[in-house]
N, C-alpha and C positions, 0 to 999 in steps of 0.2 A: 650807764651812759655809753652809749656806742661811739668808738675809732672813727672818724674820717678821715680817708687818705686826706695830707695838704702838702700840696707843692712848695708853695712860696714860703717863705719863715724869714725872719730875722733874728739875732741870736747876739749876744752879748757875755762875755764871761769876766768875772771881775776878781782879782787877789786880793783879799781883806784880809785884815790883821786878827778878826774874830777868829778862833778856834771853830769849830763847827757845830758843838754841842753850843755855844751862845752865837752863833750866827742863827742855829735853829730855833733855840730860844725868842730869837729877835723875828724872824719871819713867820713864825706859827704862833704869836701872840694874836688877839683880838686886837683891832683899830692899830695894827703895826705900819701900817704907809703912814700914818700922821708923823712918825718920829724919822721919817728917811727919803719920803717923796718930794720933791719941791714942787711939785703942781698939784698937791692934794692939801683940799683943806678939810677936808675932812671923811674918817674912813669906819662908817657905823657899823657893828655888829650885829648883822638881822639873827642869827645862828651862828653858833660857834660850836661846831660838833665834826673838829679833823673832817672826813673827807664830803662828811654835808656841809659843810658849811658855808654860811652866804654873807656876803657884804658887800657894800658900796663904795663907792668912790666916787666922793666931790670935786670936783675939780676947779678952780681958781677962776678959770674963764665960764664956768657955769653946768658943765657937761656934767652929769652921773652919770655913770656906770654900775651893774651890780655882775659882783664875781663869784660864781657856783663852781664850790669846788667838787670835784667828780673822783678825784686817786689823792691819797696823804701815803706818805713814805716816811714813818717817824725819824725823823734826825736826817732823811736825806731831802725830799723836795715834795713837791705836789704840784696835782696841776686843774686847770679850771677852765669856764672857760666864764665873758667876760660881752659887757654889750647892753647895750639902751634896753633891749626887749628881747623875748626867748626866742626870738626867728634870727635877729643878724649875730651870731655869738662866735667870737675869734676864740683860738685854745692858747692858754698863756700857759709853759712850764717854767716852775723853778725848780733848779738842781745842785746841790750842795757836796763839795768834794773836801777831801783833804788836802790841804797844800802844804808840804811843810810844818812851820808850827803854827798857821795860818787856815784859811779854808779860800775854797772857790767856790763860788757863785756864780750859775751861769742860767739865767733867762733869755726864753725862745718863746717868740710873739707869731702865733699862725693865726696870720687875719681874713677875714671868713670870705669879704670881699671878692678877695684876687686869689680864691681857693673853690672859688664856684664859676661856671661858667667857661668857655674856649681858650686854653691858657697862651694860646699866641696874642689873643687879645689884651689879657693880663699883662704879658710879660713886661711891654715897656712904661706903662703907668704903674707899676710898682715898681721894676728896676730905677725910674726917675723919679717917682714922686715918694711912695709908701716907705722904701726900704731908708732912704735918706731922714725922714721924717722919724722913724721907730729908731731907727741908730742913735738917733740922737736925742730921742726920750731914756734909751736903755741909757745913753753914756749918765744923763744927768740922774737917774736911780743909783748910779754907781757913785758917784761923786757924792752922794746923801747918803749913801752907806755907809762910806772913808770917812764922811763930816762926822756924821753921829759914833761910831768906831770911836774917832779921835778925842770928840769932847765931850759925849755923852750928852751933848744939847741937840732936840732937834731941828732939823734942816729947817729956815723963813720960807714965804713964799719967792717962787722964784730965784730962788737963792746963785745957784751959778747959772743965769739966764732965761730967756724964758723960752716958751715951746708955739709954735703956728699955730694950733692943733689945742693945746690946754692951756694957757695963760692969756690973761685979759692984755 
C-alpha cells in the first residue's frame, strides 16, 4: 500500500483504564466497533487476517463504509484506510500507548477530501466544517470506550448524542 503525504488530520488521544494488552485485545477483535461505537450498528467481518484485513461499518443513519487494513503493529495499533469506494479513501490510524497502569489511545482521521487538491482552498472548509465534525465523532468513540471499559455492556445507538454526519 503506498504513503501519501496528508496535510490536514484530526487526532484524538483518549486515557483509558484498559491496560494495553486488553485495550489491544478489544481493538484487534473481529466486529469490535459494535461493543464501543455509538453510531455503528453494525461491523461485519469480510476478512480478518491482521493487516489484510476488511470490514465494514454500518452506520445508524444508513452510510457504509468498508475499512482495508494496510500496517498491524501487534499489541500497538494499525492503520487503514476507509471509504464508500476504492477511489475516495481517508487513512484512519490507531495507536496504543502505556499510561501508567492504564493505556492511551490515540486515533488520527486523514480525510482524503481536503488532502487532494490546492490546500488554500482546503484550508477553511476543513478548519470550519471537517475538523469540528471529526472531533466530535473521535470525542463520542472515546466516551464508548470509557462506557464499555466501565460496564462491560455495549455502548446503545446514539448513546452520548448524536452525530450530522452518522446518526438518523
Amino acid at each position: 500500500m503506498s504513503q501519501k503525504k496528508y496535510l490536514w488530520s484530526v487526532s484524538a488521544a483518549y486515557s483509558l483504564g484498559f491496560n494495553t494488552h486488553e485495550l489491544w485485545e478489544l481493538i484487534s477483535s473481529p466486529n469490535n466497533l459494535e461493543k464501543f461505537h455509538p453510531f455503528c450498528s453494525q461491523n461485519p467481518s469480510i476478512k480478518w487476517e491482521g493487516a489484510h484485513s476488511i470490514d465494514k461499518i454500518h452506520y445508524h443513519g444508513g452510510k457504509v463504509l468498508t475499512r482495508k487494513f494496510f500496517e498491524w503493529n501487534e499489541g500497538k495499533g494499525y492503520k487503514l484506510l476507509i471509504g464508500e469506494n476504492d477511489t475516495d479513501l481517508s487513512m484512519v490510524e490507531w495507536e496504543i500507548s502505556a499510561k501508567g497502569s492504564g493505556s492511551s489511545l490515540e486515533i488520527s482521521i486523514y480525510p482524503y477530501r481536503f488532502n487532494e487538491g490546492p490546500k488554500f482552498l482546503n484550508y477553511l472548509p476543513f478548519h470550519l466544517f471537517i475538523k469540528p465534525g471529526l472531533n466530535s465523532y473521535l470525542w463520542h468513540i472515546g466516551k464508548g470506550l470509557t462506557y464499555y471499559h466501565n460496564t462491560g455492556k455495549s455502548v446503545q445507538k446514539n448513546q452520548f448524542g448524536r452525530h450530522k454526519w452518522f446518526s438518523p
